[in-house]
N, C-alpha and C positions, 0 to 999 in steps of 0.2 A: 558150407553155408554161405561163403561167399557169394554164390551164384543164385543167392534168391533175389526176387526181383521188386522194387519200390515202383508200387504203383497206385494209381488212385484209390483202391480199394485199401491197401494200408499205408498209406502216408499221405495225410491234407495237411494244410497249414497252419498255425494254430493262433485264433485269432480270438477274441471278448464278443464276436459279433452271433457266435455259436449260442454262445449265453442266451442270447433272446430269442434266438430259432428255439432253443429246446424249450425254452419257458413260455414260447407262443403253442408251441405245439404240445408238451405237459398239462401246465399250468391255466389254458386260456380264458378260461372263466373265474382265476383268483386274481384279488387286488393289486395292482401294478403301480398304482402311483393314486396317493392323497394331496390335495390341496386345496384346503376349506372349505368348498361347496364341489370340488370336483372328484371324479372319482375314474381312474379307469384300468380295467383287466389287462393284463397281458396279453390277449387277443389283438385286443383294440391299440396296446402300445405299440405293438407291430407292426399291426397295421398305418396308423399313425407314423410310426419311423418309414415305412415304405415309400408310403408318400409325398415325405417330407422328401426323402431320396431323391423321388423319382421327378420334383421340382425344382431340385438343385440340379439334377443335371439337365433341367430343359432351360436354363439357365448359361448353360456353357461349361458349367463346372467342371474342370475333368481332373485326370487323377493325379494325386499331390499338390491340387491346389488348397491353401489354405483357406479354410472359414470361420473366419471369429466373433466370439461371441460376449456380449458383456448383460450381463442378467447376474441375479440371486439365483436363489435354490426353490427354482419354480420348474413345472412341471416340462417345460420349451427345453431349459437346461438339460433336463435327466435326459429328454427325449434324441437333442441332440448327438450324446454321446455314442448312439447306434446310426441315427441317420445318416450324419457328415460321414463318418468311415462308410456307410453301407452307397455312398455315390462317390466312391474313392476314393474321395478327400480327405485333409487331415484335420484335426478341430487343433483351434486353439482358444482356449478360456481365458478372459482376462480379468485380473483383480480389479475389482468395483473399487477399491480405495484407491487406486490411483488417480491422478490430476489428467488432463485435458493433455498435456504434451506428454507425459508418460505412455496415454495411450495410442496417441500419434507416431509416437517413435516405434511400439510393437508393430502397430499396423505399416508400419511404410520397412520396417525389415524384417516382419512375415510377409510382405506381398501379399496380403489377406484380399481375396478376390470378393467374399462376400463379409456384411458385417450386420449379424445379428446384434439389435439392440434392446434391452427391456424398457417402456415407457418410463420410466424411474429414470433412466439417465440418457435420455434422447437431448438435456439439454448439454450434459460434458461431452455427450458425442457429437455433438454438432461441433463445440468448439474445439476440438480433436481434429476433427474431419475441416476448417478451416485451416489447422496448423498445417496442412499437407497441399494446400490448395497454393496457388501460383500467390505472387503479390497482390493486394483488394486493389491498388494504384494501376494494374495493370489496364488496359486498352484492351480489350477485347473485341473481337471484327475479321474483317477480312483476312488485314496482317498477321494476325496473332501469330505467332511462331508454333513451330514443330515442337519446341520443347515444353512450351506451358502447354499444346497438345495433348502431349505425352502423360504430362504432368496430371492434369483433368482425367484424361481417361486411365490410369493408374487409381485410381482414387474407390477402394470396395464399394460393390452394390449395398446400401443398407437397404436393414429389414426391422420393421421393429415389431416387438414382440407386446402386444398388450393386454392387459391385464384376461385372464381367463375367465376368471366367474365374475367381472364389471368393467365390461369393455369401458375406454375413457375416450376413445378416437385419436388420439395423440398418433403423429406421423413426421417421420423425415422420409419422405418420398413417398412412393404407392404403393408401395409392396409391405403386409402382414403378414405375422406368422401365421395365424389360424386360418388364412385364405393360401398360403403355400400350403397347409396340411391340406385342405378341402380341394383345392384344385390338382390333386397328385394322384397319382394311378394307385392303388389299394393292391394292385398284381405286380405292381413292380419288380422284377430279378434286383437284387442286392449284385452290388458288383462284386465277381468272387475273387480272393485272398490268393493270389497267387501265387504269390513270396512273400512269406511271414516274417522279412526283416524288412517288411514296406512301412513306412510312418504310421503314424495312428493320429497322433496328440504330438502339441508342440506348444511347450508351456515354458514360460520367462522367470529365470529364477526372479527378477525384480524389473520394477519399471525403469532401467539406467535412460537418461537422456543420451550416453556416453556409448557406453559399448554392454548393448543388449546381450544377456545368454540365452536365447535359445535353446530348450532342451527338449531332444526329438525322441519319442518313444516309438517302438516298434510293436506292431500286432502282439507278435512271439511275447515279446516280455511284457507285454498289458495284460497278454492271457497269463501266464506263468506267477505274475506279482499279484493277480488278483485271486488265484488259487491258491497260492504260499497264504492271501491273511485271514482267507475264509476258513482254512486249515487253520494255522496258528491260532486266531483270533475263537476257534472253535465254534464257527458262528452255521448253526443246525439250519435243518428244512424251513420255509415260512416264518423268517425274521420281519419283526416291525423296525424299521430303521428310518430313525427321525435323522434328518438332515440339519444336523448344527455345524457342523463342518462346510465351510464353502466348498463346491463342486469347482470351483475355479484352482483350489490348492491341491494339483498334483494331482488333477479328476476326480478330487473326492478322495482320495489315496484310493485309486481304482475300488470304491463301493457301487460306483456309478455302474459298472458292470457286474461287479461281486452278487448286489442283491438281488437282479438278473439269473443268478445262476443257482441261489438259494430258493428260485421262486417267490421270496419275497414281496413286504410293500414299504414304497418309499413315499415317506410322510413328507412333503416339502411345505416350509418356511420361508416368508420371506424378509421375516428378520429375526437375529437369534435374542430376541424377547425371553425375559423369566414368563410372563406369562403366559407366552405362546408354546414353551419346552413344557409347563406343567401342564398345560390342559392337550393336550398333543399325547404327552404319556399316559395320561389319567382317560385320555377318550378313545385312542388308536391303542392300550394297551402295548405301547414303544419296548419295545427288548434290546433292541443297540442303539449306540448313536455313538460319533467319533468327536472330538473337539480339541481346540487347544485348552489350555489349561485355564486362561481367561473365561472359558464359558463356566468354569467351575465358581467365579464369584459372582458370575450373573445369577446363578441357579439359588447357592446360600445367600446371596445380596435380596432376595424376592420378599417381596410383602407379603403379609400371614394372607391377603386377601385376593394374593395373584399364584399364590401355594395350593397342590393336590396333594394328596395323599397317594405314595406310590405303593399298589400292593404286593406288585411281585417285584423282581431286582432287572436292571437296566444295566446293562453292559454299556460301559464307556471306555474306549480305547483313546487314548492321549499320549501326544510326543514332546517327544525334545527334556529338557531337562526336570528332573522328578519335582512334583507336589512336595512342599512340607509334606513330614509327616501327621504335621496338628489338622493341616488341613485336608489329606486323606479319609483322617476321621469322620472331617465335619461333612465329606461330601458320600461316603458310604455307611453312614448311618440313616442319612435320605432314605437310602433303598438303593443304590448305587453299587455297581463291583466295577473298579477303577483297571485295567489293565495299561501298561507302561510299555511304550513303543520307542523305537527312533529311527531315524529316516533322512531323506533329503530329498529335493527333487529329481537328482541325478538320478536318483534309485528306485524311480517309480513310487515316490512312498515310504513307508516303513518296511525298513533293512532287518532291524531288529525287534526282537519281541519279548517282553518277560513273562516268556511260560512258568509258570506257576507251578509249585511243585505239591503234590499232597503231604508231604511231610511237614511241610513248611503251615500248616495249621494249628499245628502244635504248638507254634513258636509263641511268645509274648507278639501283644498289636508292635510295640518300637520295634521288635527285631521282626517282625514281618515287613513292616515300612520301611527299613534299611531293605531289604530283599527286593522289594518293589521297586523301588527306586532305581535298582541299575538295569541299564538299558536291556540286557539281558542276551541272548542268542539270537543264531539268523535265522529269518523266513526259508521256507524247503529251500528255494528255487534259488539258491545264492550259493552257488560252488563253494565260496569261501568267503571268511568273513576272518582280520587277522587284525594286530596291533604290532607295529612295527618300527623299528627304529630305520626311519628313512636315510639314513647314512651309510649303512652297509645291508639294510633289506633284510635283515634278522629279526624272527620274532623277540619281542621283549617275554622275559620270564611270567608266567601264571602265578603271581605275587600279589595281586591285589594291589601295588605299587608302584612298579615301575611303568612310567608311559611312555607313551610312542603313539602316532597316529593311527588313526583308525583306516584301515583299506577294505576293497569290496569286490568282489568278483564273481559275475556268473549272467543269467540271462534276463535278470529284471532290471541290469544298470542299462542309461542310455544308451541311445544309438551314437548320440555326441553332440556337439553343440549347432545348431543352423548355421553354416556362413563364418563357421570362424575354426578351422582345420587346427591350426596352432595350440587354441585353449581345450581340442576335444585330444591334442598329442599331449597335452600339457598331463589333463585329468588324468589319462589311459598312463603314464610311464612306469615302466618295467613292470607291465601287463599286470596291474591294479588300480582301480579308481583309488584315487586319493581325498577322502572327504574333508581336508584341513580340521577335524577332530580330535582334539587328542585325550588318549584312555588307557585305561588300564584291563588286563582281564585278570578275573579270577581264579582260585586252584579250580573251581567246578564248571570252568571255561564260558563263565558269565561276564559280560564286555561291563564297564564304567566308566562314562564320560566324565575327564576330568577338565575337560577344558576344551574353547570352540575356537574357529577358525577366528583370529583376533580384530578382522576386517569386518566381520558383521555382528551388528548388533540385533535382537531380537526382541520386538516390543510387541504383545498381546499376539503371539502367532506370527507376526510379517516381520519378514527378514529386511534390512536397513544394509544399504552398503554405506560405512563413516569415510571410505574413499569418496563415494557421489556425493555425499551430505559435503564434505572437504574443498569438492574439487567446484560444488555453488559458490561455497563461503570465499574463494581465491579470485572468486568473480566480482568480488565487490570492492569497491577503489581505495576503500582504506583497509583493507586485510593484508598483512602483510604477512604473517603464516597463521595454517590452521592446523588444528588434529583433533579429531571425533573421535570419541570410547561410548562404552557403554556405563550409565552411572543408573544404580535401583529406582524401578517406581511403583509403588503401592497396588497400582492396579494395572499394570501393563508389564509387568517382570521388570523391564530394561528402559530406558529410554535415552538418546542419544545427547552428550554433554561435550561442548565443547570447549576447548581453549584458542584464543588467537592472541596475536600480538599485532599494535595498530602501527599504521603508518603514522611518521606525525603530520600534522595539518601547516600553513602556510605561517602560523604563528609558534613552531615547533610544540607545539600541544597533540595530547591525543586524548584529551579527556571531553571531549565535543562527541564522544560516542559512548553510545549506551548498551549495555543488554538489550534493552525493548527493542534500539532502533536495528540490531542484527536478528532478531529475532521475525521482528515484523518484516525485514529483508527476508530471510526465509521462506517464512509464508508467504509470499506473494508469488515465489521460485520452484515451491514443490509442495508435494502431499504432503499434510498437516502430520499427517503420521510420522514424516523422516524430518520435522523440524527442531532442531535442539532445545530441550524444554531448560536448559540453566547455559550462561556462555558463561567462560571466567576467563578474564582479562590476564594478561602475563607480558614482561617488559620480554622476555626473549623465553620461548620452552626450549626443554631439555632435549640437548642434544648429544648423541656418541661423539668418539671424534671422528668421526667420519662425515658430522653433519646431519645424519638420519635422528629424528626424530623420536626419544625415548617414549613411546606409548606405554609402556609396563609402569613408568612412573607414574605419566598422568589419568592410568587407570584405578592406581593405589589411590590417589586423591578421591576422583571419583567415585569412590566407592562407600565415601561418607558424607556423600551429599543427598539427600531426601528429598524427592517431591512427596510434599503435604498437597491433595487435591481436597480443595473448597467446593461442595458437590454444588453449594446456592449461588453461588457467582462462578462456578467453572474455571476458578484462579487458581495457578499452581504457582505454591511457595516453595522454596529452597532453604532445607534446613541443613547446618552441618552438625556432624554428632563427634564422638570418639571413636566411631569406626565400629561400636558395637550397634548398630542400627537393627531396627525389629526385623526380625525372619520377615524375608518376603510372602504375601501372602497368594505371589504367584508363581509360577514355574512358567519358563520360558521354552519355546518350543522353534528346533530348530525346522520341523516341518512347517 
């Protein structure tokens, strides 16, 4: 058997871009993509992707070039997912909540050749796209130098994407999307897959001003990850799949192709509104949709008068750490069936999945909500999935008790990190990713996350590095140490709390600084999202004797400090308690 032969007739490459050939050629007269007044089949998406193709490479675009893109969950988005790869390029999505220099810093170490923008944020892009630009003082002319040359033409083609069904004319430069789709060949050849370990997608675990990760996925494991959660996830022929999940987080946890492959229609949103999720399910008849677990108090937070009636049940898949169980209730009683995932971006997505067992019906609702709640077992396409005492590399016992980190192995982890060899040796040692998670498994070989990588914090779905938030605060002249944990918040799981200790001032005083004034320091520094919502002041923090910084203490602290949000003035108050503080009413998600 040796002697048979691998050739094109059994062995192609295995890539997400199959998904849309079959669903053009199946499916091409069923719905492909909703949004609000638009509508269009899979024929047409096709076509449309081909297009789009076939203008990015008359463009120059060639293969592995980056193209990035910052938009919602609009039709431009979905579409891109096939076109950028189908003219050889790799997509890169960026998160809408990030700041003006966050997004400067992806685009200048992705080398992003073009940069799709949606009318909605041509103004942060503009001011992005100056942070890359030479100095405004400079002299431009004759002399200019080779290097602000360099500098200039470096700098991505934008394109802006505007609004589909009410154009608004909004532009940074002369190029549109819907005139790139219109002006492109409809016969275009898709560039073919020639090595299915060729990039695909290359997605930032966070906006670092510092040191960007880049994380590169490959054909092979975009096809394979998206298969593992269509399987897992048991998601049948012609799903209606509402997009509350940004397409920016992880591609959508590869749906952006999945519902491609299901023939599928993809409802897009472009903002995840309680009103917009009910009347979306109530009028598109919605069977899935993905989210963090914050979109669960948007749904119950809704007014009786922005509320449908759901008739049939809606699959919601959600990561990172479990829903109360009180709050389970309140959201599959809607018409909801909640499934519990967990993931990371390393992994293409959701790693693990809690398949659901039919015995498990029998149980009381509490002891089914304990059952849910643990992260659960791996998607197919994951060789191995372990919990391991990284000291000598041995599984920890199936005790339900004993932790160890969590490791990952198989063909939906990354390809490794863009540009930085060292951190993609670091992940990969003794041939396991290392997700800094640590868990337990159970006798019935079901995983539980007992605890996260101690460096980030996780507020309403977005990952926080307290190292970046730290490494701002040491920039400002009277800080003289910082350390960021994670302290609860009511409606965002987590939010980032800090402690410093001041320099003193010229009258040896340090009491000439405030909360407000480090606070309002922050914001003016980074996304509102990574700014410490409480600081607390300390004459020296706890330190080993080695000088390192005891965090496990000032996370104990933290842990009984309360944001109360005032919804009529937007003010968040700092409350301390005894430490028995109310169940959070969110779960935090490490995807």
């Amino acid at each position: 058997m040796d002697n048979l032969p691998r050739c094109q007739a059994n062995n192609t490459s295995l890539t997400p871009m199959t998904f849309l050939m079959r669903a053009a050629a199946c499916y091409a007269n069923r719905t492909s993509v909703i949004h609000e007044g638009t509508r269009f089949t899979w024929g047409q998406t096709y076509d449309r992707c081909r297009r789009l193709a076939f203008s990015l490479r008359a463009l120059n675009i060639a293969k592995n070039d980056v193209v990035s893109v910052l938009a919602p969950n609009i039709p431009a988005m979905y579409e891109m997912h096939f076109a950028v790869p189908m003219a050889g390029a790799v997509l890169n999505t960026i998160n809408t909540r990030l700041d003006a220099k966050n997004i400067a810093t992806i685009l200048q170490h992705s080398e992003a050749k073009v940069f799709f923008v949606d009318y909605e944020y041509v103004s942060k892009a503009r001011d992005a796209l100056r942070l890359l630009m030479p100095n405004n003082n400079h002299q431009q002319g004759a002399n200019e130098s080779k290097e602000h040359q360099q500098l200039y033409s470096s700098l991505p083609l934008v394109i802006v994407i505007d609004d589909i069904n009410s154009p608004t004319g909004i532009r940074l430069g002369e190029l549109e999307y819907e005139q790139m789709v219109h002006n492109g060949d409809p016969n275009y050849v898709p560039e073919e897959i020639q090595d299915e370990w060729s990039p695909i997608a290359l997605n930032y675990t966070s906006g670092t001003t510092s040191e960007p990760k880049g994380v590169v996925y490959s054909h092979r494991g975009a096809y394979l990850s998206t298969l593992s959660l269509i399987l897992g996830w048991e998601m049948g022929s012609e799903p209606v799949y509402l997009w509350t999940l940004p397409m920016f987080h992880c591609n959508g946890w590869t749906f952006t192709w999945g519902v491609a492959a299901r023939g599928g229609a993809n409802v897009c949103i472009r903002n995840t509104a309680a009103c917009d999720i009910y009347r979306s399910i109530a009028q598109h008849n919605v069977t899935h949709m993905c989210c963090a677990p914050i979109v669960f108090n948007i749904i119950l937070e809704a007014k009786q008068s922005e509320r449908c009636e759901i008739k049939s049940k809606v699959q919601i898949l959600t990561g990172g750490s479990p829903p109360p169980a009180s709050l389970l209730e309140q959201i599959e009683s809607l018409g909801f069936h909640v499934t519990h995932a967990y993931g990371l971006t390393e992994a293409t997505g959701p790693a693990l999945v809690c398949e659901w067992q039919e015995k498990w019906n029998k149980l009381p609702k509490q002891e089914q909500s304990k059952l849910k709640a643990r992260q659960g077992v791996s998607v197919l396409t994951l060789a191995d999935v372990d919990v391991k005492n990284l000291d000598t590399m041995e599984s920890v016992p199936r005790d339900g008790k004993t932790m160890g980190e969590i490791v990952l192995r198989g063909s939906g982890i990354m390809m490794g990190y863009f540009k930085d060899l060292d951190a993609t040796s670091k992940a990969f040692k003794n041939g396991w990713f290392r997700t800094g998670d640590v868990g337990v498994i159970h006798s019935d070989g079901y995983l539980e996350i007992k605890d996260r990588s101690k460096d980030v914090i996780i507020s309403g779905g977005e990952n926080i590095s307290s190292v970046e938030v730290e490494s701002l605060l040491y920039r400002h002249p009277r800080i003289l140490e910082a350390a960021v944990v994670a302290m609860p918040h009511p409606r965002w799981g987590e939010s980032p709390c800090a402690f410093v200790s001041l320099k003193k001032n010229s009258s040896g005083k340090t009491n000439d600084v405030t909360e407000t004034d480090i606070i309002g320091y922050c914001r003016k520094n980074m996304p509102h999202f990574m700014v410490p919502k409480v600081v607390k002041f300390m004459d020296e923090l706890p330190k080993t004797s080695t000088g390192k910084i005891q965090k496990f203490e000032l996370r104990a602290k933290a842990k009984v400090f309360v944001v109360s949000e005032n919804v009529n003035n937007k003010s968040s108050q700092v409350n301390q308690n005894n430490g028995n503080y109310n169940e959070q009413v969110l779960a935090v998600s490490r995807l």
